[in-house]
DOPA-373433 format. One record per residue (C-alpha): residue number from 1; residue in three letters; x, y, z. Coordinates in steps of 0.25 Angstrom, whole numbers, plus 5000, padded with zeros to 4 digits. Example, Ala and Ser with C-alpha at 12.3 -4.5 7.8 and 13.67 -1.06 7.14 Angstrom:
! DOPA-373433
<vopa><i>1</i><aa>ALA</aa><c1>5049</c1><c2>4982</c2><c3>5031</c3></vopa>
<vopa><i>2</i><aa>SER</aa><c1>5055</c1><c2>4996</c2><c3>5029</c3></vopa>
//
This chain:
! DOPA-373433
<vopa><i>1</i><aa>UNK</aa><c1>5342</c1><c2>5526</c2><c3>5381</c3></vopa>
<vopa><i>2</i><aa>UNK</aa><c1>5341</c1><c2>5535</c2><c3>5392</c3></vopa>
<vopa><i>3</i><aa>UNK</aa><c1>5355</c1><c2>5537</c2><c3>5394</c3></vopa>
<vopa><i>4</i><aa>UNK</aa><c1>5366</c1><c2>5541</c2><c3>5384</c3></vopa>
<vopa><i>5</i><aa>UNK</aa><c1>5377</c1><c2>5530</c2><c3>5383</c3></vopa>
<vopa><i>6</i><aa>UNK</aa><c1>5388</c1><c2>5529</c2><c3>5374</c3></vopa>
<vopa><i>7</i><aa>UNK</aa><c1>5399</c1><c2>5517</c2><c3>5370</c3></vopa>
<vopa><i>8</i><aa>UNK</aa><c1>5407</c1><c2>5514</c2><c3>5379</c3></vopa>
<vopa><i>9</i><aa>UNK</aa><c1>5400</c1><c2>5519</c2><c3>5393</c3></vopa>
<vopa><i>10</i><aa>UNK</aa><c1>5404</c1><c2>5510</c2><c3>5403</c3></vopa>
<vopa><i>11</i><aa>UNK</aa><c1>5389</c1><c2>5510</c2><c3>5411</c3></vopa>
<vopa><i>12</i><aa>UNK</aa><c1>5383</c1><c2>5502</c2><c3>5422</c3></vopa>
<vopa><i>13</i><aa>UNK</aa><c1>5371</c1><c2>5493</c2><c3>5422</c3></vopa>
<vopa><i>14</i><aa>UNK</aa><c1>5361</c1><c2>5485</c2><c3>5426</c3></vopa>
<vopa><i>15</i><aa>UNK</aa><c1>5357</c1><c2>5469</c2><c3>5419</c3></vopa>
<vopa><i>16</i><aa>UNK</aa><c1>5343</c1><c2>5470</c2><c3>5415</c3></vopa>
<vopa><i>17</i><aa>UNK</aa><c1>5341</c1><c2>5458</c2><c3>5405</c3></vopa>
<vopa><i>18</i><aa>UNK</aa><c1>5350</c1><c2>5445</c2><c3>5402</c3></vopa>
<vopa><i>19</i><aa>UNK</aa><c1>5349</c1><c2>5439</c2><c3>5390</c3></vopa>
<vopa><i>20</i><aa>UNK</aa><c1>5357</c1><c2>5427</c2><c3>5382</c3></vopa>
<vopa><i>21</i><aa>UNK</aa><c1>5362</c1><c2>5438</c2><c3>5372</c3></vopa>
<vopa><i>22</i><aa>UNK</aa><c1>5366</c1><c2>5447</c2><c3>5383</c3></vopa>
<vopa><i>23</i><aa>UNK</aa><c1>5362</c1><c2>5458</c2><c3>5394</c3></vopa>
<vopa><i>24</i><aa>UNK</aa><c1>5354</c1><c2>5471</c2><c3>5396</c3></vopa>
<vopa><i>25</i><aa>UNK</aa><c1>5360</c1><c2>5479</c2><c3>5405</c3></vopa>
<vopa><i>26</i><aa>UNK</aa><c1>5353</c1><c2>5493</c2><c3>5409</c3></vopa>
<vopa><i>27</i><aa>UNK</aa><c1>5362</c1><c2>5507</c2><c3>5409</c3></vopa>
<vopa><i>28</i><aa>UNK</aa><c1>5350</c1><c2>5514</c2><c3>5412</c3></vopa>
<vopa><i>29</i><aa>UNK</aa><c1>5335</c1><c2>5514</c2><c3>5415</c3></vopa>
<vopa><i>30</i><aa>UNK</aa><c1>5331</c1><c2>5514</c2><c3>5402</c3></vopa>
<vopa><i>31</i><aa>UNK</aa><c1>5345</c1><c2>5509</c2><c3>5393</c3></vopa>
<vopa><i>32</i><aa>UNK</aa><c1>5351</c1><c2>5495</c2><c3>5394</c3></vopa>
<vopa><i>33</i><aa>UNK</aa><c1>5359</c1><c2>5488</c2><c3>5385</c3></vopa>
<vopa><i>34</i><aa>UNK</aa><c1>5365</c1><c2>5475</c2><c3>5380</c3></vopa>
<vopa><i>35</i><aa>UNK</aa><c1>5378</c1><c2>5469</c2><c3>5384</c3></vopa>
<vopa><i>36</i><aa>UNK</aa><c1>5377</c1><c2>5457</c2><c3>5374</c3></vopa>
<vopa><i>37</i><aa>UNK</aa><c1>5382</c1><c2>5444</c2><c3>5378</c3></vopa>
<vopa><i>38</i><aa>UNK</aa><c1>5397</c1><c2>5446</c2><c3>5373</c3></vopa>
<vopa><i>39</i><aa>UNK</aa><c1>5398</c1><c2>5458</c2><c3>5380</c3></vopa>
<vopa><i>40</i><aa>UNK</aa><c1>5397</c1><c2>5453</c2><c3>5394</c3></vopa>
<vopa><i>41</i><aa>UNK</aa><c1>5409</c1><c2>5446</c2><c3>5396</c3></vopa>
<vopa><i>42</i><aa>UNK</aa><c1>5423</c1><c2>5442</c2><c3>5390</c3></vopa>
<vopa><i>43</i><aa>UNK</aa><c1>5422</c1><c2>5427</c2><c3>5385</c3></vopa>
<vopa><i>44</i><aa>UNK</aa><c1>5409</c1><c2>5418</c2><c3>5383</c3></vopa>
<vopa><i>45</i><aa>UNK</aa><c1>5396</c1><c2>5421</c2><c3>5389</c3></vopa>
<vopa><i>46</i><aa>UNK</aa><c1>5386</c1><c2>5410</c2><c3>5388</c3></vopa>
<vopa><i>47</i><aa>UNK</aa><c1>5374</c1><c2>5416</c2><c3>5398</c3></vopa>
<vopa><i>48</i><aa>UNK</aa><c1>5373</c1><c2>5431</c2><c3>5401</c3></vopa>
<vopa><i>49</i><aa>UNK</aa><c1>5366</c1><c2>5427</c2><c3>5414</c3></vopa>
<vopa><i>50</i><aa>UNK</aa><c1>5377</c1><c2>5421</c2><c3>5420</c3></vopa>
<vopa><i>51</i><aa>UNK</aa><c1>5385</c1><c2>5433</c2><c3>5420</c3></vopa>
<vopa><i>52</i><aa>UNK</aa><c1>5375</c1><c2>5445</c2><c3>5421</c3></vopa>
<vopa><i>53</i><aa>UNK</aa><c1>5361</c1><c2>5445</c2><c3>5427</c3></vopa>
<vopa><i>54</i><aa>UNK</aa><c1>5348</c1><c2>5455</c2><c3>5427</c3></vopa>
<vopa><i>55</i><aa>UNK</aa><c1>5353</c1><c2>5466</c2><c3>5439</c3></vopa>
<vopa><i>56</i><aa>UNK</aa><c1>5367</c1><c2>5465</c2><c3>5438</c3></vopa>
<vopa><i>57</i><aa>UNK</aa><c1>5375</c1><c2>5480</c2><c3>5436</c3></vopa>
<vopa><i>58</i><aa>UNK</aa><c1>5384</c1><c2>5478</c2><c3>5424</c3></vopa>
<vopa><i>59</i><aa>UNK</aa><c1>5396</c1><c2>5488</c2><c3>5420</c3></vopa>
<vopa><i>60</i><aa>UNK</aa><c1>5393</c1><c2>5489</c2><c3>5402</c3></vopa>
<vopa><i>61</i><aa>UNK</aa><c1>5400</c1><c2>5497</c2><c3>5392</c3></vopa>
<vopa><i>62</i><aa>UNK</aa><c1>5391</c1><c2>5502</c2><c3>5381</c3></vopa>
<vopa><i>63</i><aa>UNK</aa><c1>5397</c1><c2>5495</c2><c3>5368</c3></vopa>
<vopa><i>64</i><aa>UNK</aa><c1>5387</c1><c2>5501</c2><c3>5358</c3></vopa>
<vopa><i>65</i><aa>UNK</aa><c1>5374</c1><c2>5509</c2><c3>5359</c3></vopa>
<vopa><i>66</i><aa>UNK</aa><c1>5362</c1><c2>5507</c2><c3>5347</c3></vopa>
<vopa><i>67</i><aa>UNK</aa><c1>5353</c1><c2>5522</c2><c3>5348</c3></vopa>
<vopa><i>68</i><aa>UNK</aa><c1>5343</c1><c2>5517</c2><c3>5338</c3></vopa>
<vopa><i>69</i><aa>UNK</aa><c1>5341</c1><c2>5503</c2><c3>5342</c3></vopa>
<vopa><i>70</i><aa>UNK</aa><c1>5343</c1><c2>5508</c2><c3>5358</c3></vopa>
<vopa><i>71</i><aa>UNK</aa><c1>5352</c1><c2>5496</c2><c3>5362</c3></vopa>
<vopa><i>72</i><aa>UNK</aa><c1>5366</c1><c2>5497</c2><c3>5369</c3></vopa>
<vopa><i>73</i><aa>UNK</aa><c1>5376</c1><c2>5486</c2><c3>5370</c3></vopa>
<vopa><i>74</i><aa>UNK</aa><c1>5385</c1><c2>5486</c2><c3>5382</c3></vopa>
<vopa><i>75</i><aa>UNK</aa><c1>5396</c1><c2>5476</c2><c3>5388</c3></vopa>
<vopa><i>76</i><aa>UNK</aa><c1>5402</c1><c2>5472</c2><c3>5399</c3></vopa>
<vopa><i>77</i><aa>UNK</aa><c1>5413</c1><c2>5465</c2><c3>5392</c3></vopa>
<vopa><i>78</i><aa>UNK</aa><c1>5419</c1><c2>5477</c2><c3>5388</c3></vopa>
<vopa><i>79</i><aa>UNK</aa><c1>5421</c1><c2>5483</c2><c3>5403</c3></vopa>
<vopa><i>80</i><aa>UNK</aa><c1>5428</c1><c2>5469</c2><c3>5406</c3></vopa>
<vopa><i>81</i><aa>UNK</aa><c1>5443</c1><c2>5467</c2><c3>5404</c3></vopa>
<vopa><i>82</i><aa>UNK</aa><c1>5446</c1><c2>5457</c2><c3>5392</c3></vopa>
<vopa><i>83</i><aa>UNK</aa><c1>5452</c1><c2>5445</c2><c3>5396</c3></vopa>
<vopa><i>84</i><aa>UNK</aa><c1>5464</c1><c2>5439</c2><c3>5395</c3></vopa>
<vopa><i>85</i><aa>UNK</aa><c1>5465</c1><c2>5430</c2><c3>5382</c3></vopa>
<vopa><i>86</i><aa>UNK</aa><c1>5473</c1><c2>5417</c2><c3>5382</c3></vopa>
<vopa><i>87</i><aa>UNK</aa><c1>5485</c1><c2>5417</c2><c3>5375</c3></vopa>
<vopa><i>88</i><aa>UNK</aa><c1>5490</c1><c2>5404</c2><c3>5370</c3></vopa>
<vopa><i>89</i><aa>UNK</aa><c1>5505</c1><c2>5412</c2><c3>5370</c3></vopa>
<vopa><i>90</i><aa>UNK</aa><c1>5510</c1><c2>5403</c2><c3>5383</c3></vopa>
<vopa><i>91</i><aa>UNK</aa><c1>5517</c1><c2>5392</c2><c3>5374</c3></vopa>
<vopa><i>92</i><aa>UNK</aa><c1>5524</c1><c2>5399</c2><c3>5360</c3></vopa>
<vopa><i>93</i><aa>UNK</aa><c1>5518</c1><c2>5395</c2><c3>5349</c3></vopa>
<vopa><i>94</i><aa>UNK</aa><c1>5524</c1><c2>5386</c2><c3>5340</c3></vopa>
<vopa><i>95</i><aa>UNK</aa><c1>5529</c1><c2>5388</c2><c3>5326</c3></vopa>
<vopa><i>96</i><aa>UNK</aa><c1>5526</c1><c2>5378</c2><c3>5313</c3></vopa>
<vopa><i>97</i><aa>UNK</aa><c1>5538</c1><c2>5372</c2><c3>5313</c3></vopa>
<vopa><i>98</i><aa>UNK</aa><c1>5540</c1><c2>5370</c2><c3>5327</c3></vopa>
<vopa><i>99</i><aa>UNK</aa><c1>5527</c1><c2>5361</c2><c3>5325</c3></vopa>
<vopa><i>100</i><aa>UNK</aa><c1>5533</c1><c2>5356</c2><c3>5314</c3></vopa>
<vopa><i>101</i><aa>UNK</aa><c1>5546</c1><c2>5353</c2><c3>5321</c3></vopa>
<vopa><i>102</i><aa>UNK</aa><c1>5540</c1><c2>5347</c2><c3>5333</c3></vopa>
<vopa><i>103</i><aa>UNK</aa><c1>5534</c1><c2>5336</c2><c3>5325</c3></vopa>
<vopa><i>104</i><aa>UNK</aa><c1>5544</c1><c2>5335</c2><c3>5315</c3></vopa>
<vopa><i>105</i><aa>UNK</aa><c1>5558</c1><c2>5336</c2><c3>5319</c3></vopa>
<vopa><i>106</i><aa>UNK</aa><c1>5564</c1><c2>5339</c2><c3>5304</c3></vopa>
<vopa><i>107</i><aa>UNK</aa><c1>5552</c1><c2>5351</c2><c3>5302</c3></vopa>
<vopa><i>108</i><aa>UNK</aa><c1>5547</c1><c2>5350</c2><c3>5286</c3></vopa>
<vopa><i>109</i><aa>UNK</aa><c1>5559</c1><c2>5343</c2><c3>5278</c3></vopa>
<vopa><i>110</i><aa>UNK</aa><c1>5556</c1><c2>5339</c2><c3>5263</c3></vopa>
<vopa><i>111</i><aa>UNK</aa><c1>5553</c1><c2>5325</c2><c3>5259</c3></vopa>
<vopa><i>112</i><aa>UNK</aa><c1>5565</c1><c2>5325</c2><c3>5253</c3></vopa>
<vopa><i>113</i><aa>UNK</aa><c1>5575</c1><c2>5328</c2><c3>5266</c3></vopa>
<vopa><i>114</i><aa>UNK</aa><c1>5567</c1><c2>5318</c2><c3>5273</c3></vopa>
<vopa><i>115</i><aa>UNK</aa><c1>5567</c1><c2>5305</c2><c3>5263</c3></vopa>
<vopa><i>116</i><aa>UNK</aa><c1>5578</c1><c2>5301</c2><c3>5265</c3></vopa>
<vopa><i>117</i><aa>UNK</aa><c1>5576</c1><c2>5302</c2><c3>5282</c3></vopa>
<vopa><i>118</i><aa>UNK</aa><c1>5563</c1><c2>5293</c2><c3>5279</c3></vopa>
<vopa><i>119</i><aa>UNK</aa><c1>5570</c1><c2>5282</c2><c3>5271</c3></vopa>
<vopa><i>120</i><aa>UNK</aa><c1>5579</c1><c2>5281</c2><c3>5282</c3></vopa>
<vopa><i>121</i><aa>UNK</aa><c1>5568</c1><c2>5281</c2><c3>5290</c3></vopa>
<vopa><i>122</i><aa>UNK</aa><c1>5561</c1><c2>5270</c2><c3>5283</c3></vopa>
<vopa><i>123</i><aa>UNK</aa><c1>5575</c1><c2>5260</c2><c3>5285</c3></vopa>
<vopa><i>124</i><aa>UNK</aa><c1>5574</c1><c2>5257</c2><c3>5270</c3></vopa>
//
């Protein structure tokens, strides 16, 4: 590594490769890293060539450096603003017994309370 990069530099560079696993972007002339596949966008990515190509500048963070083994591993992700999540909160959620009650108007009575009701029921 020609430079001295630590985690957490926010860096600019270049697309030099495009691979199924991910990207290697360039920091230097002689240093590039790795932005792996779940690290170039929020949400699924099924081909990293339909969102990054050889040539294009990218803006990386540096997620984690490897001395010994020589490898970097940046993202783009983590410089984009995480979405909104979905929330099911627009309709209040329903207790137990309010699904109990919907479909049964007298909730849980015991067999004994309602016998009597059935027999009537019956028309015997």
């Amino acid at each position: 590594m020609a430079k001295q990069y630590k985690v957490g530099d926010v860096l600019t560079g270049k697309v030099t490769g495009v691979q199924p696993y991910g990207a290697f972007v360039a920091l230097d002339e002689q240093t590039q890293g790795l932005v792996h596949i779940s690290e170039i966008t929020y949400g699924f990515v099924k081909n990293v060539g339909e969102l990054l190509h050889v040539g294009q500048d990218v803006n990386v963070k540096v997620l984690e450096i490897d001395e010994a083994a020589q490898k970097i591993s940046l993202s783009i992700r983590a410089l984009q603003e995480k979405p909104q999540v979905k929330r099911r909160d627009a309709m209040p959620r329903k207790t137990l017994q309010d699904h109990v009650n919907e479909s049964d108007a007298n909730g849980f009575n015991s067999l004994k309370d309602k016998l009597q009701e059935w027999i009537e029921q019956s028309g015997q």
